[in-house]
N, C-alpha and C positions, 0 to 999 in steps of 0.2 A: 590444405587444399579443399577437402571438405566445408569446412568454414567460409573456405572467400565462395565457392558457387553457391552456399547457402545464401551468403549475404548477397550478390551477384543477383538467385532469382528471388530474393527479397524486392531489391530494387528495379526491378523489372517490373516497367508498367502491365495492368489488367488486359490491353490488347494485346501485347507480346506473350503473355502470359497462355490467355487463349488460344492463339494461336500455335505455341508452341506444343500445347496441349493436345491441338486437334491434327497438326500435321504431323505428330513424332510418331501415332496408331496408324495413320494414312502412309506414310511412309514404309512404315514397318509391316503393314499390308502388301503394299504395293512388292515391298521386297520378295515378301514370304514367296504371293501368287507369282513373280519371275522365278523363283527358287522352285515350286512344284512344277510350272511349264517347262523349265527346261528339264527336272529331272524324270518327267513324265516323258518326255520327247526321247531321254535316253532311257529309258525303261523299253517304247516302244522299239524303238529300233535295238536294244538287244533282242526283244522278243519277236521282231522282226529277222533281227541274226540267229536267231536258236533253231528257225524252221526254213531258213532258207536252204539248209542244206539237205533235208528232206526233199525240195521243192527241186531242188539242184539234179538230186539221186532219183526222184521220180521222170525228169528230164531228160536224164543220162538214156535211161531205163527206154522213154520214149523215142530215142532219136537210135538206138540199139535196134529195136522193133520197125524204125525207120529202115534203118539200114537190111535188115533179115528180111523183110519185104519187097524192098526196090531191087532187092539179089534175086530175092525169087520171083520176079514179074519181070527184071531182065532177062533171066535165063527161061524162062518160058516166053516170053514175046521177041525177045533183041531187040529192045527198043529203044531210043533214044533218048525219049522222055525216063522212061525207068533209068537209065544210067545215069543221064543229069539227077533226078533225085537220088540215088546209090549215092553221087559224089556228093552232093549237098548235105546227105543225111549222117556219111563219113566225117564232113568237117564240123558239123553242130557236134557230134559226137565228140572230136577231140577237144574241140573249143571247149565243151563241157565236162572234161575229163579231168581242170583243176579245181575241180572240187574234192576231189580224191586226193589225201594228203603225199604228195610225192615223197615226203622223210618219217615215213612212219617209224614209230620205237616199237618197244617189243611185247605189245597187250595186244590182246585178242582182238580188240577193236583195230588196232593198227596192220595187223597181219591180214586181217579182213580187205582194208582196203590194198595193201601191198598184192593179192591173192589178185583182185580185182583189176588193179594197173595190168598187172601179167597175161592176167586172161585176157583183157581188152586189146593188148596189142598183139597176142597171137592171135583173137579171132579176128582182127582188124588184117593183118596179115593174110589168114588163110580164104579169110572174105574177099582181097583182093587176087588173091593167087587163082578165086574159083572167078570172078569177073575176068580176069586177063586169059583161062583158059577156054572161055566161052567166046572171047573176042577172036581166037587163035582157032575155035573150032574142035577145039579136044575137047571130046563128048567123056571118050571117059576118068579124065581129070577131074573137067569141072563139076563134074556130079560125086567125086572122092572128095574135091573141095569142101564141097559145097555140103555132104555129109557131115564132115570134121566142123564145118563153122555152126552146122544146126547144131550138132552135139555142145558145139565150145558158146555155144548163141543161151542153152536152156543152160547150164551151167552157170553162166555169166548172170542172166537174169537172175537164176535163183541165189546166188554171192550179192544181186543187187538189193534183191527182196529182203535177205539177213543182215545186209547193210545198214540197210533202209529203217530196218524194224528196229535194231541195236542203237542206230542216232535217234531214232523218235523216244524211246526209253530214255536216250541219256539227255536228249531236251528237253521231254517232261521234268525231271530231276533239275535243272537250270532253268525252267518256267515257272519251277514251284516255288524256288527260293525267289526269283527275281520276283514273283506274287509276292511275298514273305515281306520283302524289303519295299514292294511301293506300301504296301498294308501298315507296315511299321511306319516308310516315311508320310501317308496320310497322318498316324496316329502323332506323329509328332509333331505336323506340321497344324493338325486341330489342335494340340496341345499348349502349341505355341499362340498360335490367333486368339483360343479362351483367356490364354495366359495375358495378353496383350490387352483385350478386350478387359480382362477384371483390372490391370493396371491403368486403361483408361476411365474408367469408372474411375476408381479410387483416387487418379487425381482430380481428376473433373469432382468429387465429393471435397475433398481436401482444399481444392482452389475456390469452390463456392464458398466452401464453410468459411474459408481463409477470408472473405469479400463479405458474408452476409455477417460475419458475429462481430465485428468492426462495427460496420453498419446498426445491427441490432443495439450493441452499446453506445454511440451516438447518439441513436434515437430516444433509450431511456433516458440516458442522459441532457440530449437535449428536453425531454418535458420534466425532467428535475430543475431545468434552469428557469423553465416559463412557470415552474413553479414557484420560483423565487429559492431554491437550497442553490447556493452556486459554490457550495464545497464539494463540488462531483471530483470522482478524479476520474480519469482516462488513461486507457495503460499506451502511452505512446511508443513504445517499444515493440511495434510492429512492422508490417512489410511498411519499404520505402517506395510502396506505390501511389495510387492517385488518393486510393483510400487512405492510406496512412500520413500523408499532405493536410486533408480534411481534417483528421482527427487531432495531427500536432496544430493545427490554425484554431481550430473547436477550444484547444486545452490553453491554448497561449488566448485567447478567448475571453474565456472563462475567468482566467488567472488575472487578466487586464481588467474586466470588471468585479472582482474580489480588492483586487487594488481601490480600485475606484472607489469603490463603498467605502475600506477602509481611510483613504483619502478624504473624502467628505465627510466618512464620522467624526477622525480627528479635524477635519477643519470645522465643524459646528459644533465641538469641543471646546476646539483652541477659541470661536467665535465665541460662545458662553463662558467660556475663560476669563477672556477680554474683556468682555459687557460688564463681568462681573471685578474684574480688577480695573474698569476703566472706574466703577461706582467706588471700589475702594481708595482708588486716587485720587477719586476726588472729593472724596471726603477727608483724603491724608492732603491733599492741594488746599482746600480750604485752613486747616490746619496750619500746616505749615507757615502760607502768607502769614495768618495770624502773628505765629511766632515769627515769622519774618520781622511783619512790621512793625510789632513790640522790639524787635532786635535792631531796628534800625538804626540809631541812632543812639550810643554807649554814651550817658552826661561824664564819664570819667575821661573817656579819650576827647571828647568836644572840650572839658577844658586842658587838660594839658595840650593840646593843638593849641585853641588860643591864646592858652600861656604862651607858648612858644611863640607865636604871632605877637605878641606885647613887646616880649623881648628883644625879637628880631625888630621890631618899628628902636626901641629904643637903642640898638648897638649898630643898626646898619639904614643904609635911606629907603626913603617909602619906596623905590620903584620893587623894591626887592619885598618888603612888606606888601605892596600890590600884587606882586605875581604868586607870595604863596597863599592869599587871601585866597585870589580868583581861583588856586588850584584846590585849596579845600571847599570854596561854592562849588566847584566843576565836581568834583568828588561826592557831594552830601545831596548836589542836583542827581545826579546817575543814580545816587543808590537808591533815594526817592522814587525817583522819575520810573525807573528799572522793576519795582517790585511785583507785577503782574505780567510782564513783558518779558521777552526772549532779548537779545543782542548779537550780534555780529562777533565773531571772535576779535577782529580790529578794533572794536568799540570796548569790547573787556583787556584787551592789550592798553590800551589806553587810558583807562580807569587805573591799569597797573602802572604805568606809569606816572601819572597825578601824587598816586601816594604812595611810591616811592621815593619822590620830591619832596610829600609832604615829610616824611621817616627822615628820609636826609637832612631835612630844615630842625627836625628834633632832633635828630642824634648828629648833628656835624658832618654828615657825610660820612659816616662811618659802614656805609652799607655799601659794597661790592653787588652793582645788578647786571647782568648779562644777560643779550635776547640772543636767540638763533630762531628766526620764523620764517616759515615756508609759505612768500606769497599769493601762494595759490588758492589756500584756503582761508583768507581773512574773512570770505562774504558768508563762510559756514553760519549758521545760527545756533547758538545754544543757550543756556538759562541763563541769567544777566546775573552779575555777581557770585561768579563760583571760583575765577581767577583768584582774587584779592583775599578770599579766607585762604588760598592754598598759600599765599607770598605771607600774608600775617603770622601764619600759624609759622612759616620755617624763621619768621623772625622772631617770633615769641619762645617758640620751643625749642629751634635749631642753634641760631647763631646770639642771639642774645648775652649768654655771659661766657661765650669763650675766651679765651686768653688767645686766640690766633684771627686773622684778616678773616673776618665772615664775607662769604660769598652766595649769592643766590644767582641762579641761572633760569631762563625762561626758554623753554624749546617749544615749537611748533611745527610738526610734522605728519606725515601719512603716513601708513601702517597695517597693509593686508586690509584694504577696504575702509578703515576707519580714521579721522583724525584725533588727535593726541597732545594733549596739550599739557606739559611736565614741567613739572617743579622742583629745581633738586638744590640742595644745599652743602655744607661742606660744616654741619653742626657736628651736634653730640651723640647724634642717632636717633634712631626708637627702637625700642625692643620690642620683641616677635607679640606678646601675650598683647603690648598695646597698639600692636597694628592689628592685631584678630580685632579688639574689641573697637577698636575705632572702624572697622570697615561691615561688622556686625551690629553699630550703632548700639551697644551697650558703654562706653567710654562717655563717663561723664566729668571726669577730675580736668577740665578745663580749666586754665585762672583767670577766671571772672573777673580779674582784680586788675589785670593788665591793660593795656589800652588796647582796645578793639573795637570794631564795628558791632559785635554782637553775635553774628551771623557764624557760628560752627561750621566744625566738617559735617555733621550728623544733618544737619540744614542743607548744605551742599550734595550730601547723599541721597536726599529724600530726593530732591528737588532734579538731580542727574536721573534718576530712575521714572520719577513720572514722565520728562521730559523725553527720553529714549524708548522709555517700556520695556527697561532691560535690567538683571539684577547688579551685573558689573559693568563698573562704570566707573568706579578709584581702583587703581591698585596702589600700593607701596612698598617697598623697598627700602631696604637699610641694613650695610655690611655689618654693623657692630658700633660699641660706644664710637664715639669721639668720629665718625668715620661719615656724617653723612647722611641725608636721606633722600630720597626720591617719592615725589606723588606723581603721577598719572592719570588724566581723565582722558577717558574713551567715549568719543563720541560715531554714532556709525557715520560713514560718508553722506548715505543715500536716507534720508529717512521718509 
């Protein structure tokens, strides 16, 4: 529970904040001063009640004195006005008489007023017995009355006077305490306001500090950045107010242009990279055409082709000697014509097929070719001449002296962004050490000797990698002897 209000006035904006601040003392003020008026209100009016019955008994005392007078200026004048005040002074009297506790218990103070009921009503009695003997004309009645009621009159008084004195004693003792307890509730009620007072402070410290030292690391931190160090860190692990907003935006900030630098170092890296690997290329470009063009044309394989072309004019009719002439021109035109030039993936499918014809015209058709190509990407461009070493090589290396129906397959397909153009056969294999060294361009035990264009894998390697700007670009594959292999060129889609 603790935790969620912590987090709760974390995320409480700086204006709620203040505010909450300034009305919760205002409030707790406002409580306090109704809490002291009302209890001041009842303080007075007990100390209002502790003496009213003093004020009560001096009352009694007076309308007593009322009475003893309007008796005695009746019975010396008979006058009307006197007996009208005798009766008036009679009823203030009674009417004032519950002040005097009617169910006293059994203390001196109780027996006091019990002493006092008694007397009052027998002089109240003997007061009217001397008034009615004076109306009736008995002289000497109401002058016995009227003796008894003097006598029961200074009596009465003085039970009022020891009355009187005895409550004023025992209300001072109940004024003192009731002083005692406003005195105390003052002391507590400052106690409480200081109290209130030091905890508005200390938050108002606490919420500044909370606001300024945010702030204050911001600021350092921002002229660390105009200084150029933008490995600042910032502790964003603060309130989730307006301030703590600024500061995660300042770090995500900051973090954005660290990237950025980082970003443009490595790209003016990777640019000097390039600059620098375009000059190696093309120093390995020059190269290579060279050996290209020295590789162009193998005087071993141009005669046994035109071997084959003699023979064919003399066992079968020209039209057929026509078309495999035209298809090794079309053949020796490409690779020529091709050597500084790019091609079309349908234009090197085509090349493959030329001299596949021609293979077929030398080995009797003993060569199984199979295409699968994916029209989509014929208009791809890649290095001219890189098909025709992958179909040579699986006929020189692969299917060549097996004892089973050699089969070469030609797929063309896409592939995770890239096209792919694969070579597979149904030979002898290759084994693992001479596919490392063939795809690491160490493999040299080539047979030179065999009919070929000239033109290697290691040729086809160079010439994929300047061409893409990529280190892979062949793979291979191959389950085991007798079982087969697989070439691969990876060319990217988009270049």
């Amino acid at each position: 529970m603790i935790n969620f209000m912590r987090k709760k006035w974390n995320n409480t904006s700086i204006q709620n904040k203040m505010m909450i601040t300034f009305l919760i003392p205002i409030i707790v003020i406002l409580v306090m001063n109704v809490f002291m008026y009302i209890n001041i209100n009842v303080m007075i009016n007990r100390i209002d009640a502790i003496y009213s019955n003093n004020i009560k008994l001096n009352e009694l005392a007076g309308y007593l004195t009322n009475i003893q007078n309007s008796t005695k200026e009746y019975l010396e004048n008979k006058g009307s006005v006197a007996l009208n005040n005798y009766y008036i002074a009679t009823q203030d009297y009674r009417d004032c008489m519950d002040v005097i506790d009617s169910n006293p218990d059994n203390t001196s103070f109780s027996m006091m007023e019990k002493n006092i009921l008694n007397q009052s009503e027998r002089y109240l009695e003997v007061i009217d017995d001397t008034i009615q003997a004076k109306r009736g004309r008995n002289v000497e009645k109401y002058r016995e009355y009227f003796d008894d009621a003097n006598v029961l009159y200074i009596d009465l008084q003085n039970c009022l006077t020891a009355l009187n004195n005895e409550q004023f004693k025992r209300n001072n003792a109940n004024y003192s305490q009731l002083l005692t307890s406003l005195r105390s509730m003052e002391i507590i009620t400052v106690s409480i306001l200081i109290l209130v007072g030091i905890i508005n402070v200390s938050m108002l410290f606490f919420i500044t500090r909370g606001m300024t030292q945010p702030l204050k690391n911001l600021s350092e931190a921002a002229l660390q950045v105009a200084d150029g160090k933008f490995d600042v860190t910032i502790d964003t692990d603060i309130d989730g107010d307006e301030i703590g907003v600024v500061a995660g935006a300042f770090d995500k900030m900051v973090g954005s242009i660290q990237e950025y630098i980082e970003e443009l170092k490595d790209s003016m890296l990777r640019e000097s990279e390039l600059k620098e690997h375009e000059l190696v290329m093309e120093s390995r470009m020059k190269e290579v055409q060279l050996r290209s063009l020295q590789a162009q044309i193998n005087p071993h394989f141009l005669f046994n082709t035109l071997n084959a072309g003699a023979q064919l004019a003399m066992m079968e009719e020209a039209d057929k000697t026509t078309e495999f002439i035209e298809n090794m021109a079309d053949f020796f035109r490409y690779n020529i014509k091709k050597i500084n030039l790019d091609a079309s993936i349908a234009e090197e499918i085509e090349m493959v097929d030329k001299y596949i014809y021609i293979l077929n015209v030398r080995f009797t058709g003993e060569i199984n070719f199979e295409k699968d190509i994916d029209e989509e990407v014929l208009s791809v461009r890649v290095p001219s001449m890189i098909l025709q070493p992958l179909i040579e090589n699986s006929v020189n290396y692969g299917i060549r002296d097996i004892d089973w129906e050699g089969k070469i397959r030609l797929r063309v397909y896409q592939s995770e962004g890239e096209v792919c153009l694969e070579v597979s056969d149904n030979g002898v294999g290759i084994e693992q050490d001479i596919i490392d060294k063939i795809l690491s361009g160490t493999y040299e035990n080539e047979k030179t000797g065999s009919s070929s264009n000239g033109i290697g894998l290691g040729n086809v390697i160079e010439r994929l990698q300047i061409f893409t700007g990529s280190d892979k670009v062949l793979s291979i594959e191959s389950e085991g002897k007798n079982k087969g292999s697989t070439f691969t060129i990876h060319i990217p889609m988009y270049l």
